[in-house]
N, C-alpha and C positions, 0 to 999 in steps of 0.2 A: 125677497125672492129666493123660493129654492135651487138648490144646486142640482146638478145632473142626475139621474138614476143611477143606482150604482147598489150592487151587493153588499154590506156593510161591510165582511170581512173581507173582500176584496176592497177595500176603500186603501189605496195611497202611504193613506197619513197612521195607517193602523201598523205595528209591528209585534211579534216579528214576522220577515217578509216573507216565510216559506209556508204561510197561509196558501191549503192546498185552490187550485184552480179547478174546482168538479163544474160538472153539469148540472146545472142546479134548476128547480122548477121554475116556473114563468113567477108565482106568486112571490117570490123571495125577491121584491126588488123594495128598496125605497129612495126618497127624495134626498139627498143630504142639504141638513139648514145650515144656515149664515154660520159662518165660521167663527163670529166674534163671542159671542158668549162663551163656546167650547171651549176659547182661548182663555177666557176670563175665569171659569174653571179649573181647567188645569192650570194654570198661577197659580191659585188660589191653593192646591194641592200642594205642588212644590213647595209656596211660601211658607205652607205650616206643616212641611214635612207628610204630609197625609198621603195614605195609600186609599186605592176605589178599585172594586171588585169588578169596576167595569172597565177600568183599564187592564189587571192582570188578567182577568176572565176573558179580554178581549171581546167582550159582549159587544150583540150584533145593533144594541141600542143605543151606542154609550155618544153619537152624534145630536139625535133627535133627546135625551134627556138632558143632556148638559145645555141645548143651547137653549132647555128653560129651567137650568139652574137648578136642576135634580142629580145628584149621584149618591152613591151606597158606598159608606165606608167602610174599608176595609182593614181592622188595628190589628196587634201583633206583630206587622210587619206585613213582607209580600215572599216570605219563604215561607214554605208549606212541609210539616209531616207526612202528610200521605202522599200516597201514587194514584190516586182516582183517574182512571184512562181518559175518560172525559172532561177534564179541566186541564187549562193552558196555566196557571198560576206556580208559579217555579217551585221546584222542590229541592230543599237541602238543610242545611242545620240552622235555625234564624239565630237572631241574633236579642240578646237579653230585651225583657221588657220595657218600654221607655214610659215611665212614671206620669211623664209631660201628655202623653198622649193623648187619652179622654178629656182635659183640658181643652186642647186643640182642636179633636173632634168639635167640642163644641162651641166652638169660637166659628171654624170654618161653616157648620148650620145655620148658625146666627146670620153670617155674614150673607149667605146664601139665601136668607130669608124663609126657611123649609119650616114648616108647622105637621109636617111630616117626615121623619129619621130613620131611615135604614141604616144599621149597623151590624155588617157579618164580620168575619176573621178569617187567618189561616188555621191550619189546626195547628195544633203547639203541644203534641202528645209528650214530649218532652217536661213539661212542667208539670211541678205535683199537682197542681188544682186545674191545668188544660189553660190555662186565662181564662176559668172562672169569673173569679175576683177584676181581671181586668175589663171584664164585659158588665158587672155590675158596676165599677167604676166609673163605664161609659154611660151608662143610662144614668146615672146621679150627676154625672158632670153638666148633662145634655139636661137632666131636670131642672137643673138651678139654673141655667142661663136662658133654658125656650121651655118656662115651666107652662106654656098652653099645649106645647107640640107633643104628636102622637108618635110615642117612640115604640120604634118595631125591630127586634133582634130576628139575625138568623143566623145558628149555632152548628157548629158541631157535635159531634153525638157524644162526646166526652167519655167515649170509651164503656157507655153503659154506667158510669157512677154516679148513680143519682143525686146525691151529697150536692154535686157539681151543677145537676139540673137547677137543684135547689136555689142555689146561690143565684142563678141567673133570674129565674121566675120570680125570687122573693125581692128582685129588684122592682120589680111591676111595672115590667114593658105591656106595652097594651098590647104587643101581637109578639108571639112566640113563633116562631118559623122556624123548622127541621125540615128539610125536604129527603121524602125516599128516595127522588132522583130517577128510579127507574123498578120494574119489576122482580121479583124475588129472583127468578131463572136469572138471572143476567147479575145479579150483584158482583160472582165473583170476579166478572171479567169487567164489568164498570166500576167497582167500584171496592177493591179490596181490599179489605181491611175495617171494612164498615158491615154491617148485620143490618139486613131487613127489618126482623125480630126488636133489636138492639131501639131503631127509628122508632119503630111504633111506640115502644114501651115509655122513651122518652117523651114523644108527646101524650101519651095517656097521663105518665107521672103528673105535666104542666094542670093539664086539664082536671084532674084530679084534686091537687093543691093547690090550684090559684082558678078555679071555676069562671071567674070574673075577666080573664084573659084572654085573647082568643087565640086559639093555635092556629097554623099556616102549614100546609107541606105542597111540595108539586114536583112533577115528575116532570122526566121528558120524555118525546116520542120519535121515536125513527132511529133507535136502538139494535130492533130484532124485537121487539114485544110481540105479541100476539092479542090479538082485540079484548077476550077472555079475561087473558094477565090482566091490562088494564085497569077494567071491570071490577075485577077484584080488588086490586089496590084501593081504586074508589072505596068501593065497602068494606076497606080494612080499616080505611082512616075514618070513615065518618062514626065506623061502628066504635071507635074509640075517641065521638067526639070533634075532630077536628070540625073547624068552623069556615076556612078560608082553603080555597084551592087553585094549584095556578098550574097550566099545562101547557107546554110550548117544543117547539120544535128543536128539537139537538143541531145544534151542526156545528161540521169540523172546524174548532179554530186552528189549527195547523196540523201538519203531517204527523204529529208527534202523537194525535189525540187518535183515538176511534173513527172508522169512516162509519158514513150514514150508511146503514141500510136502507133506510125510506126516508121520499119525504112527504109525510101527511097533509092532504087536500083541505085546504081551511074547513071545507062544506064537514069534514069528518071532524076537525078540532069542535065545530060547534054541535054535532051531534053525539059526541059525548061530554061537552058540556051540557047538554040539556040535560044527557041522565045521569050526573052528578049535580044539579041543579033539586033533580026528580029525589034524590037520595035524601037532601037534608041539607046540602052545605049552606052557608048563609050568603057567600059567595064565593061565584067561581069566572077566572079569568082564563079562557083558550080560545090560544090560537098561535098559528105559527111563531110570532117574533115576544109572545110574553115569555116572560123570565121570575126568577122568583118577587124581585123587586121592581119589575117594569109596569110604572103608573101604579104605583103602592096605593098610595093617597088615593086614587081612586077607589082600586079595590076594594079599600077600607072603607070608604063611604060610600059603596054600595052594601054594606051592610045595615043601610037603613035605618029603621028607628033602634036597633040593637047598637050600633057605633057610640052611643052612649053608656055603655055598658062598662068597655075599658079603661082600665087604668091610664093616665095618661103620665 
């Protein structure tokens, strides 16, 4: 039996509590499930020390995937280098890299039973190689122990040093994921410190050197975009290739972040997925509560007779 309607980021059990109270559209409601898996999850996090992106991100999904034993790891820790206006994930100086990590990553998958692995970070502009190496680490640890399962990274833009790309790609995750986040006009105030420019070029590099990969990026909408802007991003990323596209609605996880200018009418998330459908992509996920990693696994296997393609 589900649990009551309830806005996610207004959900209770979510912190921290100065999650702003807006006016929010009628579409933004869901069901919250049984509480016992979530519980079984977060243990499971604790026990092995693991951070999840859906906890510091405060994501609006992190009820309905946990209570079927889905979340997206989050390594380096849960301090962040940058100040991107739009994420809740704490910023300050982390704390050294823990060697045990990628191990535990993939201990917690296993246990989870996942044939499908999301693994993002915080940024760590502070190291010489960003966690590079730590993110190859985690894709070899996660290979030896769930050598069937379909491992999908999403990175930071490592500052533009390719070198860095390299290292991740030549790990051969089977989904490469950068997300632009949002439209050009708007970078410097969502997200600075990071180049439009900078995103693309890194997933062109993937796409370029590891053809067999599939790249992933997605944006989100109700920023200040303008329909156009959009548009374009679409045809920036496919004209460089990318294969997988995810589109989802922004919203405030607390006072601290950007307030929504809009919030986009599902009927419009699907008619601009049709014409990024119309473009090329192999597949594309929109609609208000998708996220970069929400129903991964599926995404990826709507890519059809091609999902055989990747690396696993």
């Amino acid at each position: 039996m589900t649990g009551p309607e309830i806005h996610p980021l207004h959900d209770p059990s979510l912190k921290p509590v100065d999650a702003p109270r807006e006016r929010l559209a009628p579409w933004l409601r869901k069901r919250l499930p049984p509480q016992d898996s979530v519980d079984q999850v977060k243990a499971l996090m604790q026990d092995l020390g693991l951070h999840t992106v859906c906890q510091s991100a405060r994501c609006p999904n992190l009820n309905e995937c946990w209570s079927r034993k889905a979340a997206t790891f989050m390594i380096m820790g849960d301090l962040c280098t940058r100040t991107c206006r739009f994420c809740t994930v704490p910023k300050g100086q982390p704390l050294p890299l823990d060697a045990g990590e990628p191990e535990r990553v993939a201990e917690a998958a296993a246990r989870l039973g996942l044939q499908h692995v999301v693994v993002t970070s915080v940024d760590r502009d502070e190291l010489l190689d960003q966690g590079a190496g730590h993110f190859a680490a985690t894709i070899e640890a996660i290979r030896r122990r769930l050598p069937q399962a379909v491992i999908e990274v999403l990175t930071p833009d490592f500052r533009g040093v390719v070198a860095l790309v390299d290292v991740v790609s030549a790990a051969r995750p089977a989904i490469y994921n950068h997300n632009v986040e949002t439209v050009p006009r708007l970078y410097r105030r969502v997200r600075p410190g990071a180049g439009y420019k900078r995103s693309l070029a890194l997933l062109e590099r993937v796409k370029q050197h590891h053809p067999e990969q599939f790249t992933k990026s997605g944006l989100m909408l109700g920023l200040g975009e303008e329909r156009h802007e959009i548009l374009g991003v679409l045809e920036d990323l496919r004209g460089i290739g990318v294969d997988i596209l995810t589109l989802g609605q922004y919203l405030r996880p607390s006072l601290a972040q950007l307030p929504v200018e809009r919030f986009v009418p599902p009927e419009e998330f699907a008619e601009i997925g049709s014409h990024a459908k119309a473009l090329g992509f192999l597949s594309v996920a929109s609609a208000p509560f998708v996220r970069s990693s929400y129903n991964a696994a599926e995404v990826y296997a709507a890519l059809g007779s091609a999902s055989g393609a990747g690396g696993a």
